[in-house]
C-alpha positions in Angstrom: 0.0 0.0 0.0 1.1 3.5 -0.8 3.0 5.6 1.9 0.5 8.9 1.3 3.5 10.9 1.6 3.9 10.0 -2.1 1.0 10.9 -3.3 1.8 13.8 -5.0 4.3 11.8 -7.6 0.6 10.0 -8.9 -1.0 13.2 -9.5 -1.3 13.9 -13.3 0.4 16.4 -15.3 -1.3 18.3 -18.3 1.7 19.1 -21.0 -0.2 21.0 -23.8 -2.3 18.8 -24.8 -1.7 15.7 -23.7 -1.9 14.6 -20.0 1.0 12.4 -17.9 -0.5 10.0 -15.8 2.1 10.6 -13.0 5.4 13.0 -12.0 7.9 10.0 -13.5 9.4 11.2 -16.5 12.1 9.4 -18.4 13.6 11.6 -20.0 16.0 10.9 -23.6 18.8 8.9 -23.2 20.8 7.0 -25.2 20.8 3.0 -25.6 23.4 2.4 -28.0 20.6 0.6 -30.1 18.6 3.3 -31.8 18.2 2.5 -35.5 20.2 -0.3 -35.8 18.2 -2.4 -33.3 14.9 -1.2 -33.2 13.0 -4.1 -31.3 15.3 -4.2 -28.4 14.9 -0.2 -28.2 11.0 -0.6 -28.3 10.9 -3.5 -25.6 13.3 -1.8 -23.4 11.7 1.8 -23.6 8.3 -0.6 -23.3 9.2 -2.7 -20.1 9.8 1.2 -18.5 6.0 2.4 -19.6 4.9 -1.4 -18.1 7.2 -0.1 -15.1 4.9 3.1 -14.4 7.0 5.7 -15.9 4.7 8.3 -17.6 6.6 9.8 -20.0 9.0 7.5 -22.2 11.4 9.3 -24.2 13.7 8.0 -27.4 17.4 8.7 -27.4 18.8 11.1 -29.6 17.0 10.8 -32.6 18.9 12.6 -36.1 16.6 14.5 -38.0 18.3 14.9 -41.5 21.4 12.6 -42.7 23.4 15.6 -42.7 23.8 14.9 -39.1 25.1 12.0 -39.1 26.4 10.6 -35.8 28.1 6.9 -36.9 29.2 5.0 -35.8 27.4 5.8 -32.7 24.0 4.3 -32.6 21.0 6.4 -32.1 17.5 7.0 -33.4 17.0 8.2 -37.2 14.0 9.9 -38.7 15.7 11.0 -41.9 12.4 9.9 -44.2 9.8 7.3 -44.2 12.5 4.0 -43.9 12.4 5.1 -40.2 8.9 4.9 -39.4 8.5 1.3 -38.6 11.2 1.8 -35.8 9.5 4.0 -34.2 6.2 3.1 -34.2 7.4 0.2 -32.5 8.7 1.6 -29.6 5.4 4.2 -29.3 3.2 0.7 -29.5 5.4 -0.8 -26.7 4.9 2.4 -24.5 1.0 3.3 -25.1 0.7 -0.5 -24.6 0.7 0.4 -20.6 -0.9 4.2 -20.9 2.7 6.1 -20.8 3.2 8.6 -23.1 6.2 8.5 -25.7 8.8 11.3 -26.3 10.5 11.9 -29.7 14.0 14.1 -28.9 14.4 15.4 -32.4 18.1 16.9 -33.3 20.8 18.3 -35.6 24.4 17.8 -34.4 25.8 20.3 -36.4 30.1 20.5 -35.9 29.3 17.6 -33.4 28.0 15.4 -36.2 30.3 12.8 -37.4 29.1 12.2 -41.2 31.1 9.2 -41.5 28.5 7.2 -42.9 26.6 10.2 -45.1 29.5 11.8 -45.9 28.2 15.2 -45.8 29.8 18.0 -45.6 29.0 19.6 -41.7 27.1 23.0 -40.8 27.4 25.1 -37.8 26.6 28.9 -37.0 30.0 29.6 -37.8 33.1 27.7 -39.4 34.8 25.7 -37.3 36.6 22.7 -36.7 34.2 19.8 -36.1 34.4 19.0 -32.3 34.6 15.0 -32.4 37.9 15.1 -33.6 38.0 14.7 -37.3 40.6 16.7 -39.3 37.8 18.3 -41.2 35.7 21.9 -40.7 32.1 22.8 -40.5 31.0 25.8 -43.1 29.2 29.1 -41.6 25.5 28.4 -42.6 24.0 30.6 -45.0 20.6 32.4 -44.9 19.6 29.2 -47.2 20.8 26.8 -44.7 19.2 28.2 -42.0 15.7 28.0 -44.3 17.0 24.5 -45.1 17.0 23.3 -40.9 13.7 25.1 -40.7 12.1 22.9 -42.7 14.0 19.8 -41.7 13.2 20.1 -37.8 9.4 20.7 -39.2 9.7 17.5 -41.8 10.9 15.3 -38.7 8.2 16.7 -36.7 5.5 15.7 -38.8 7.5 12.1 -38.5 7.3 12.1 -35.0 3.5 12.6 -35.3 2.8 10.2 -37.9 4.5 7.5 -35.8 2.3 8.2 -32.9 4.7 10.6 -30.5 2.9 12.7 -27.9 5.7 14.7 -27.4 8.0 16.4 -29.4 11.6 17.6 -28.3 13.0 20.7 -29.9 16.7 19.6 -28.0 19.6 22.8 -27.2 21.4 21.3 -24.7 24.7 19.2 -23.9 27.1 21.1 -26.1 26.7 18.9 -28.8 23.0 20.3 -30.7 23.3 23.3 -33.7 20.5 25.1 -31.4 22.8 25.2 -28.3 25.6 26.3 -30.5 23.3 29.0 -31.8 22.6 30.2 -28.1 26.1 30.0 -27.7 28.4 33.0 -27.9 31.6 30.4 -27.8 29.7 29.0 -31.4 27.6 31.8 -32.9 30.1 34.4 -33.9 27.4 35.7 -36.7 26.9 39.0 -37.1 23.3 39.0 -38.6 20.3 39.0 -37.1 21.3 35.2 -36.1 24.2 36.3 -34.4 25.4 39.0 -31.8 22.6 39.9 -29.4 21.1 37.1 -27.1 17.8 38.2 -28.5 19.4 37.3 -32.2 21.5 34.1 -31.0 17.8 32.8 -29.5 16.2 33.5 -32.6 15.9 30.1 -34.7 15.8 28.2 -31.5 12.3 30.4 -31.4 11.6 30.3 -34.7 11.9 25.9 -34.8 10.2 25.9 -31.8 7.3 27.9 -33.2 7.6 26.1 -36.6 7.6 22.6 -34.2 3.8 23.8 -33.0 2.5 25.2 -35.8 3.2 20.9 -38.0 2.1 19.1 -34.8 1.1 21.2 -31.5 -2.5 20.5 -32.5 -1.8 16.7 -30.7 2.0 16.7 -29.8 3.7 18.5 -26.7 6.0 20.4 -27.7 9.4 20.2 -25.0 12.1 21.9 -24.9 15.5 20.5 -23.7 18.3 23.3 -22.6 20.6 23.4 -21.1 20.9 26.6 -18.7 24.2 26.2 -17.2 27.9 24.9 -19.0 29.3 25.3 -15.9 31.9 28.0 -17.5 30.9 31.2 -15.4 31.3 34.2 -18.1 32.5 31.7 -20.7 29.4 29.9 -20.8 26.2 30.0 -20.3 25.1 30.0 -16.9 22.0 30.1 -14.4 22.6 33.8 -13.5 23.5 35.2 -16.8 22.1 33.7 -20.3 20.6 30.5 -19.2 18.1 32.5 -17.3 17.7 35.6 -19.9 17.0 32.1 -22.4 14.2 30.6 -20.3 12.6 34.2 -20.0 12.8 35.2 -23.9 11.0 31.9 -24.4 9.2 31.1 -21.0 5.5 30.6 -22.3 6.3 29.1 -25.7 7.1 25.4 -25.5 4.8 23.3 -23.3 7.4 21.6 -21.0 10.7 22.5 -20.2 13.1 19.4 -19.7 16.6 21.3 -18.2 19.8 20.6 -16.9 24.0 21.4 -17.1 26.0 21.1 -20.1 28.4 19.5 -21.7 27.1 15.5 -21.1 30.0 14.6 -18.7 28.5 17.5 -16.1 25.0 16.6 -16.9 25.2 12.8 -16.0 28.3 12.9 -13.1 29.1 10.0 -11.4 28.2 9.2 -7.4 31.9 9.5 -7.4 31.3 13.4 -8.4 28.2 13.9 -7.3 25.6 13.6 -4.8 21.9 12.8 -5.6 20.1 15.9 -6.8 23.7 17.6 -7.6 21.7 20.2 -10.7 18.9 22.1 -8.1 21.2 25.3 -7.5 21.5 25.6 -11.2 17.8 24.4 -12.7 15.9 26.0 -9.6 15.1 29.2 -11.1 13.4 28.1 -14.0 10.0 27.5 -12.5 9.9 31.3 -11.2 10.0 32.0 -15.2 7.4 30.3 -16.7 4.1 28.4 -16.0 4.4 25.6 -18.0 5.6 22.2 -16.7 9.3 21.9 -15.7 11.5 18.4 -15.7 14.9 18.1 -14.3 16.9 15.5 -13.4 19.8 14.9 -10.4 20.1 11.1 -10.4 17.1 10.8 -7.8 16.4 7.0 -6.3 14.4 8.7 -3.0 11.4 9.1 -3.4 11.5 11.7 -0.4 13.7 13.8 -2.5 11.4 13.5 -5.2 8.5 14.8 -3.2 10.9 17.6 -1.6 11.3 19.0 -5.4 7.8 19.1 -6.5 6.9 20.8 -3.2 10.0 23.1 -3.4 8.9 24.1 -6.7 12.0 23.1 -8.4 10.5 21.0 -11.0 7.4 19.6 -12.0 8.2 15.5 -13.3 10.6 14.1 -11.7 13.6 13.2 -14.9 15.4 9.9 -14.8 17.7 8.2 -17.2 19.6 5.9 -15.0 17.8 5.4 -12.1 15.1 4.2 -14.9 17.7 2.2 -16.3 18.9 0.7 -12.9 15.1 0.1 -11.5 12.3 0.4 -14.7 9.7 -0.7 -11.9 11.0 2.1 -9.5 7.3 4.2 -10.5 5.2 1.2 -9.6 7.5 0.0 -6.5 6.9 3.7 -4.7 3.4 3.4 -5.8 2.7 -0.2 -4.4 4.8 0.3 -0.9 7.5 -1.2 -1.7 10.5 1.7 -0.9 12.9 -1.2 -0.2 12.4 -3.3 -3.3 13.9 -0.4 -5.4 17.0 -1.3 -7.1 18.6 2.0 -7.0 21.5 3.5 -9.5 24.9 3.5 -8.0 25.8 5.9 -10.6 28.7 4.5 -12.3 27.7 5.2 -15.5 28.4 1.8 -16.9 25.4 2.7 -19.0 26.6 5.2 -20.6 29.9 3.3 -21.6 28.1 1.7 -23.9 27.2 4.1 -25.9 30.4 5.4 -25.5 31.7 1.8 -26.9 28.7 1.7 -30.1 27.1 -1.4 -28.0 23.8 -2.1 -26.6 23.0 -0.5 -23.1 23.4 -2.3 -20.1 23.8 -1.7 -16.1 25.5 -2.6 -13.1 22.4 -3.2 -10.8 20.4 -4.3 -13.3 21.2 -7.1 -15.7 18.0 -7.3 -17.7 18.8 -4.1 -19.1 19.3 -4.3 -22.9 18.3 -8.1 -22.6 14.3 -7.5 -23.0 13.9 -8.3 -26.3 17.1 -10.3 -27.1 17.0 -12.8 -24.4 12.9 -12.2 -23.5 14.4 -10.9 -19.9 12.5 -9.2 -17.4 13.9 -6.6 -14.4 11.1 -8.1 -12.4 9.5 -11.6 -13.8 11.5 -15.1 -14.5 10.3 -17.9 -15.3 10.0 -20.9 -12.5 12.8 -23.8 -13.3 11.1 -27.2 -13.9 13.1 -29.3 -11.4 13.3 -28.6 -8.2 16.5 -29.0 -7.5 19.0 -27.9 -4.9 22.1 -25.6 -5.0 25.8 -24.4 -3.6 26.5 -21.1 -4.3 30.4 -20.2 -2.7 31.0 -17.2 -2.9 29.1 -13.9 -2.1 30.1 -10.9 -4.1 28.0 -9.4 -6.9 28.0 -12.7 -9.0 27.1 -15.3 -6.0 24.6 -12.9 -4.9 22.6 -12.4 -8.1 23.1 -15.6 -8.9 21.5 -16.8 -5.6 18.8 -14.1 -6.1 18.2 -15.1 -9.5 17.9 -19.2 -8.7 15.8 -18.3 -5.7 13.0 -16.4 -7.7 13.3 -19.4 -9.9 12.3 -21.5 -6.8 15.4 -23.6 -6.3 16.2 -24.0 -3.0 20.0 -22.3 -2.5 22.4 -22.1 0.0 24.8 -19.4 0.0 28.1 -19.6 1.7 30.7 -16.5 2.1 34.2 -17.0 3.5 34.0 -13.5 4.9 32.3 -12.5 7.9 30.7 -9.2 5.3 28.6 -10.1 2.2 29.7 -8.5 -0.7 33.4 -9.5 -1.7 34.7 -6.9 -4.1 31.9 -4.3 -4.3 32.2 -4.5 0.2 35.8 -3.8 -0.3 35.9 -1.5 -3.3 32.7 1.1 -1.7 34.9 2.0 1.0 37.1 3.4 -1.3 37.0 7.2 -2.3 34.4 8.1 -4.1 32.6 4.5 -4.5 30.0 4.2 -1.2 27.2 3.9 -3.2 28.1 0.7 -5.1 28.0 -1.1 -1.8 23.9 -0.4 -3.5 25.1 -3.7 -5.0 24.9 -6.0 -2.6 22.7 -4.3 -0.1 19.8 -4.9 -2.7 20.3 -8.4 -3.2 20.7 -9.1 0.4 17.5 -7.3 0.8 15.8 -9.8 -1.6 17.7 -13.0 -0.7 16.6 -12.6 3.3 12.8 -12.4 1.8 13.6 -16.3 0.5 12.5 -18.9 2.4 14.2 -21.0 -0.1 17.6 -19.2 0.2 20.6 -20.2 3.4 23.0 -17.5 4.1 25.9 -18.2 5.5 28.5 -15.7 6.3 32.2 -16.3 7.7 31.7 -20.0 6.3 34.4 -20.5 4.4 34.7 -24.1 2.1 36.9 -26.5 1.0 36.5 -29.2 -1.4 35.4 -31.6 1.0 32.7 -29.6 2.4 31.5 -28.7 -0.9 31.1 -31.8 -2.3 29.8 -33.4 1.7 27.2 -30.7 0.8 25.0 -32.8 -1.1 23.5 -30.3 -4.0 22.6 -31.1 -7.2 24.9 -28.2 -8.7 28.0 -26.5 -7.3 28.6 -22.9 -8.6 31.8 -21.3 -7.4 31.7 -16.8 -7.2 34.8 -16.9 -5.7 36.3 -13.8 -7.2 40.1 -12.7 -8.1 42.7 -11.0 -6.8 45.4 -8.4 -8.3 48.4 -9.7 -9.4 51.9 -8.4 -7.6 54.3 -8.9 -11.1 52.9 -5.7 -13.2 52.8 -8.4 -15.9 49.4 -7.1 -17.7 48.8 -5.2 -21.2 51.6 -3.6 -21.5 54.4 -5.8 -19.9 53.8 -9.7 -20.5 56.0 -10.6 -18.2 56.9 -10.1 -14.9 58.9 -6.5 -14.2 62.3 -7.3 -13.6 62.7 -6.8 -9.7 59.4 -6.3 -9.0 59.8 -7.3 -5.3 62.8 -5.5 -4.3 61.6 -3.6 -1.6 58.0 -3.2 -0.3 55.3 -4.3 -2.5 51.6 -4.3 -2.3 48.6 -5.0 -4.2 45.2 -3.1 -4.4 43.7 -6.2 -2.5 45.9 -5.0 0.7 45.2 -1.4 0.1 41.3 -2.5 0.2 42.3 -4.5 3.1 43.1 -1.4 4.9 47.7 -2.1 4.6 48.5 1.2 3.9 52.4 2.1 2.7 54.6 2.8 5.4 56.9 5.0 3.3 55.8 8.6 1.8 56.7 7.5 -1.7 54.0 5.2 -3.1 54.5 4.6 -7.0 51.0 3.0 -8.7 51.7 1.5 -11.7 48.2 1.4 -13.5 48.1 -0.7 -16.2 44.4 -1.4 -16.0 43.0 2.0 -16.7 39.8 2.1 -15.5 39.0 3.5 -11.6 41.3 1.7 -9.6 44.2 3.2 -10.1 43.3 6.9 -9.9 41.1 5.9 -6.1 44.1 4.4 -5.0 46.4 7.1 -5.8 43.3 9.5 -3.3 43.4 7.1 -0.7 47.2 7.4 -0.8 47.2 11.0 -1.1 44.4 11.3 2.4 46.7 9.1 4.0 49.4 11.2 3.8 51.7 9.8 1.4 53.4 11.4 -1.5 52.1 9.7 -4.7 53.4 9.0 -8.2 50.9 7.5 -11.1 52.7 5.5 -13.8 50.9 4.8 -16.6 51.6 3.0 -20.5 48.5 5.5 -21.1 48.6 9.1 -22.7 46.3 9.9 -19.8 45.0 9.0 -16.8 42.0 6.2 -16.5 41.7 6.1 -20.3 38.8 3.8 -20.2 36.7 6.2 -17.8 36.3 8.4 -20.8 34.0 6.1 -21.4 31.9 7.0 -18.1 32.7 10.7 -18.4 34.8 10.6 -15.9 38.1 11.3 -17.2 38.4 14.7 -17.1 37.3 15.0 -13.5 39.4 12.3 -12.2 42.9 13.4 -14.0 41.7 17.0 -12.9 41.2 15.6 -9.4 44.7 14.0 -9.1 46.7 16.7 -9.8 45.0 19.1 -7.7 45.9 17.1 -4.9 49.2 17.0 -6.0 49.6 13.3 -7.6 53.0 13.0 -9.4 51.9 11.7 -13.1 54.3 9.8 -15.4 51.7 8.9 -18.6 53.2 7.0 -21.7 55.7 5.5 -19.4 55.8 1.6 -18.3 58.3 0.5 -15.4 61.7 -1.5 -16.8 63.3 -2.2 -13.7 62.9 -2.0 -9.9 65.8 -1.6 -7.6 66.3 -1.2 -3.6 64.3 2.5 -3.3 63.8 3.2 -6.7 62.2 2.8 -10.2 63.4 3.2 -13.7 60.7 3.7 -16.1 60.8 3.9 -20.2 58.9 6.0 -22.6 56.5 4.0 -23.5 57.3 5.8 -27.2 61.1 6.5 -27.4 61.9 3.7 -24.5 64.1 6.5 -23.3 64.5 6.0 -19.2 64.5 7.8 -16.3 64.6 6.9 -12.3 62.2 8.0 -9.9 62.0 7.4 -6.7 59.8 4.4 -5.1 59.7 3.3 -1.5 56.4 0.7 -1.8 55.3 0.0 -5.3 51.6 -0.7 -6.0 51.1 -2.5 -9.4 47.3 -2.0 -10.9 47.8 -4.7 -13.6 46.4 -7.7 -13.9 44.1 -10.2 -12.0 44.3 -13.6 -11.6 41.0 -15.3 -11.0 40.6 -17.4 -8.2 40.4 -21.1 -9.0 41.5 -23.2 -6.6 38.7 -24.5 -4.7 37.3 -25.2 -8.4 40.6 -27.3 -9.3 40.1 -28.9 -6.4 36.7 -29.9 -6.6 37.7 -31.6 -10.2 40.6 -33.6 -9.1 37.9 -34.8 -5.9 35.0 -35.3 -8.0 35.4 -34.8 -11.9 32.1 -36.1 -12.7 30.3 -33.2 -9.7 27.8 -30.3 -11.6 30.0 -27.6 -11.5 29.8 -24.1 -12.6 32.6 -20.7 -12.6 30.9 -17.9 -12.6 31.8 -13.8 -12.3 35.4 -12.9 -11.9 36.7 -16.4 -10.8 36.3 -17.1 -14.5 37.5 -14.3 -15.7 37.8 -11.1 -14.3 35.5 -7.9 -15.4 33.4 -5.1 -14.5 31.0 -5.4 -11.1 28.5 -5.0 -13.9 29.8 -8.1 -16.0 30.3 -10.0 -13.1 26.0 -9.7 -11.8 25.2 -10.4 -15.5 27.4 -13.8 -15.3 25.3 -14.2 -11.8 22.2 -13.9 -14.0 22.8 -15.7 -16.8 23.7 -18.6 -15.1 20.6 -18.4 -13.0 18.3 -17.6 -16.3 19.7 -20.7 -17.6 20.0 -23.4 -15.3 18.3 -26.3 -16.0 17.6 -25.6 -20.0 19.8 -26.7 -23.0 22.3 -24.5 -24.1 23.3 -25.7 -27.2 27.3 -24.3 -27.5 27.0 -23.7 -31.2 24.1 -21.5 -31.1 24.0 -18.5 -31.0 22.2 -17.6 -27.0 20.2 -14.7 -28.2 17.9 -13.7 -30.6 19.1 -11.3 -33.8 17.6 -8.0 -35.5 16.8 -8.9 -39.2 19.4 -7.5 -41.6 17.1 -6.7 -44.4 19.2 -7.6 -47.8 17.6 -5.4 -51.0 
């Protein structure tokens, strides 16, 4: 039953003339399927509509092929060929009464072209901004006429395929309407350029031209982006993010708004706290009286009623917390605050995208698996036997996989060595930065202690004989990894020469709380992802004077892929991290550590009391040896990192596929999921 404090999130919302059905509002976001696999976009954006959200959104959806963003894949409504995708995913989301959101765009200088190979257009000429050794022309008056009618073609699009809402989108740095707004962009001097009034002017002009096609039935939103977070630079909340939300105030019918460029708007938890855009977005509702959506990562539904009541915004906007809990609407609604799976924000989501691959999600696994696999975040299917079975091991794999088995109604026993559920995420959360991905096993220990079918069994560690004196049908072994001490890894494939001359230790002591007891820590981060750069903080607080190492140009290369570089490499050398990039170590000796150019293998020596290699992991197989020397012909299963070492995120999805297909034939030469069509002409 619903807590009436939440009442107010169930209250409609009219948005010109159509009406949301409640305050949840999923606002666009990419799913790295788009046009090139439009049946797992429609049952994903679907299963959120089923879910409760009110308002489903596309991603990113290119409105002429002169914006052409390949090889990343988003929506398309270049002509007719699109409409079948799209009318798809509004089926899947009027299906359960939500209403579906079209965001409509032109990339501009952002555009890649790489598949349409056409030549870019911006406000001004300029070098395209994704890195390509080619320049966007300065659009004529003809150009301009051209984007006029294109943004009112796609509209009409949009319509036809059933949209009740239609984005005119200006935010994120990345849209020809933000650079229009943009004084860094626009450096026009006609009536398009100079003046806000004149930079506003076609961003008026489509949006008028947007309700003229289709306001008669379609909502017309805006998204912008008020704030770059440049100060005079930029735009901002106090300067011409505000002047742009009163020039236009009473013309769209919702404003959806937040901070620019993409790596501000969607921070990390390591960055960010929940509801991190109010001081910037919180003026906007003293502008104008239409309906107002913003978004701050919110899981609590407390927070979500303090902002409607605050008057900060009117919907509450969600991209990843939709992503890490679709059913988080209809959870709040039916009573059930601790049943929501809520977003850790690590932005695993967003890497893909960022890696042209379909969308998935640390705390959810079902997550781009809807279609594909028939998944659900909240339904599986009972198994047919009822069968019994060992799970050791209780970090994010043994956990969803007992989870997983237990909604399938085997009966499971779970067995931890450690006196704290959790294994790596329990260890890594107390590192800087990374509390709220303890989110991971806090949620599945919440549902594993409703199980009367599931044991728990902490500080029980096992050995072969106990495993197989266990008696179950199935052994499956979550038993993790740990870091290698060698620095043998990508760049060096074999051990570094000296390695343990002098102290030595690995990110499994740091976690373990053995800090260095000299003040000059070397990290040698090979892997390039997180670890390295919390290490090197946790160091730094403890302290100890720090050097990086790294084969990399830059720091945590792969975090680019969850925004995060910048702010991390930005972070380290504020505090004063020491940063050797393009360098690997060659040789260690008593105190010190001589390191190559990972280019010219020209070397230098730096100092280095207790060296800290981020490498390599070696999973942990032992027990799972052991067991098949005892009992070759014993049902058992590696799962997670003790088969091969990933992401937290890779390691729940092995937890859940193993649980999703226990019991059924898996035939080893077929291919485990289903396919889009290619359509050959």
């Amino acid at each position: 039953m619903r807590d009436h404090r939440y009442d107010i999130l169930f209250e409609p919302v009219k948005i010109g003339p159509v009406t949301a059905r409640n305050r949840f509002y999923q606002v666009p976001h990419c799913c790295g399927m788009g046009h090139r696999y439009p049946n797992s976009m429609a049952a994903m954006r679907g299963v959120k509509a089923e879910g409760g959200w009110a308002v489903v959104c596309t991603e990113e959806v290119e409105i002429h092929h002169t914006s052409d963003l390949s090889p990343y894949i988003e929506g398309r409504i270049w002509d007719g060929q699109d409409m079948a995708a799209h009318r798809k995913m509004t089926e899947a989301v009027h299906a359960h009464g939500s209403l579906a959101g079209c965001e409509l765009v032109h990339n501009g200088s952002h555009a890649y072209n790489r598949y349409s190979r056409a030549v870019h257009i911006a406000p001004s000429s300029t070098p395209v901004d994704i890195g390509d050794p080619v320049h966007a022309r300065a659009m004529d008056k003809q150009d301009i006429a051209d984007l006029r009618r294109w943004f009112r073609a796609a509209a009409l699009r949009a319509r036809e395929a059933d949209f009740d809402i239609v984005y005119v989108y200006a935010a994120h740095d990345m849209t020809i309407l933000q650079h229009f707004l943009s004084s860094r962009h626009n450096r026009r001097t006609d009536e398009y350029g100079g003046s806000l009034e004149n930079r506003v002017r076609l961003l008026r002009e489509i949006i008028e031209d947007t309700k003229e096609a289709v306001g008669d039935r379609c909502a017309i939103a805006v998204r912008l982006a008020v704030d770059e977070l440049l100060g005079e630079e930029g735009i901002s909340a106090t300067g011409e993010g505000h002047d742009t939300i009163a020039l236009l105030a009473e013309l769209p019918d919702l404003w959806d708004v937040n901070i620019a460029g993409w790596d501000n708007d969607s921070q990390t938890a390591r960055f960010s706290e929940e509801g991190f855009q109010e001081p910037y977005i919180k003026f906007v509702k003293s502008l104008t009286s239409k309906p107002v959506v913003g978004v701050g990562r919110y899981t609590s539904p407390d927070s979500m009623v303090r902002v409607v009541k605050q008057g900060v915004m009117d919907m509450i906007g969600a991209a990843r917390p939709s992503i890490a809990d679709p059913f988080l609407p209809n959870k709040i609604a039916e009573g059930r605050i601790d049943d929501i799976r809520e977003c850790i924000g690590c932005n695993i989501c967003v890497s893909g995208d960022m890696t042209i691959a379909p969308i998935r999600c640390t705390q959810n696994p079902t997550m781009g698996e809807e279609w594909r696999k028939d998944w659900h975040p909240e339904r599986i299917r009972p198994c047919a036997k009822p069968e019994t079975v060992l799970v050791i091991g209780g970090g994010p794999a043994g956990l969803e996989a007992a989870r997983a088995l237990g909604r399938r109604g085997l009966s499971v026993t779970l067995a931890e060595a450690r006196e704290v559920w959790g294994g790596r995420v329990a260890r890594e959360s107390r590192l800087p930065g990374l509390a709220t991905w303890q989110r991971v096993a806090d949620w599945r220990l919440g549902q594993l202690r409703q199980m009367p079918n599931v044991g728990l069994y902490p500080a029980s560690r096992m050995n072969e004989q106990d495993a197989i004196g266990f008696g179950a049908d199935h052994i499956v072994l979550a038993t993790g990894d740990r870091w290698l001490e060698t620095c043998a890894g990508r760049s060096l494939h074999v051990p570094l020469e000296g390695h343990g001359t002098g102290a030595l230790l690995t990110p499994d002591d740091l976690m373990d709380a053995t800090l260095p007891q000299t003040g000059d820590a070397v990290i040698y981060d090979d892997d390039g992802y997180y670890m390295g750069g919390v290490l090197a903080e946790l160091c730094v607080k403890a302290g100890l004077r720090v050097t990086l190492v790294t084969p990399a140009p830059i720091l945590s290369p792969w975090t680019q892929n969850t925004l995060e570089q910048r702010r991390i490499q930005t972070r380290l050398m504020r505090i004063g991290v020491n940063v050797h990039t393009s360098r690997v170590p060659v040789r260690r000796r008593a105190g010190e550590l001589d390191i190559a150019c990972a280019y010219t293998g020209r070397t230098e020596t730096i100092a280095c009391g207790t060296l800290i290699p981020v490498a390599a992991r070696q999973p942990e197989s032992g027990l799972y040896d052991a067991l098949q020397a005892l009992a070759p012909n014993c049902r058992i299963s590696r799962i997670g990192d003790c088969l091969a070492p990933g992401t937290i995120a890779a390691a729940v999805y092995a937890g859940h596929r193993f649980a999703q297909d226990y019991g059924e034939t898996v035939d080893p030469d077929t291919v485990p999921f289903r396919r889009e069509e290619i359509v050959v002409l």
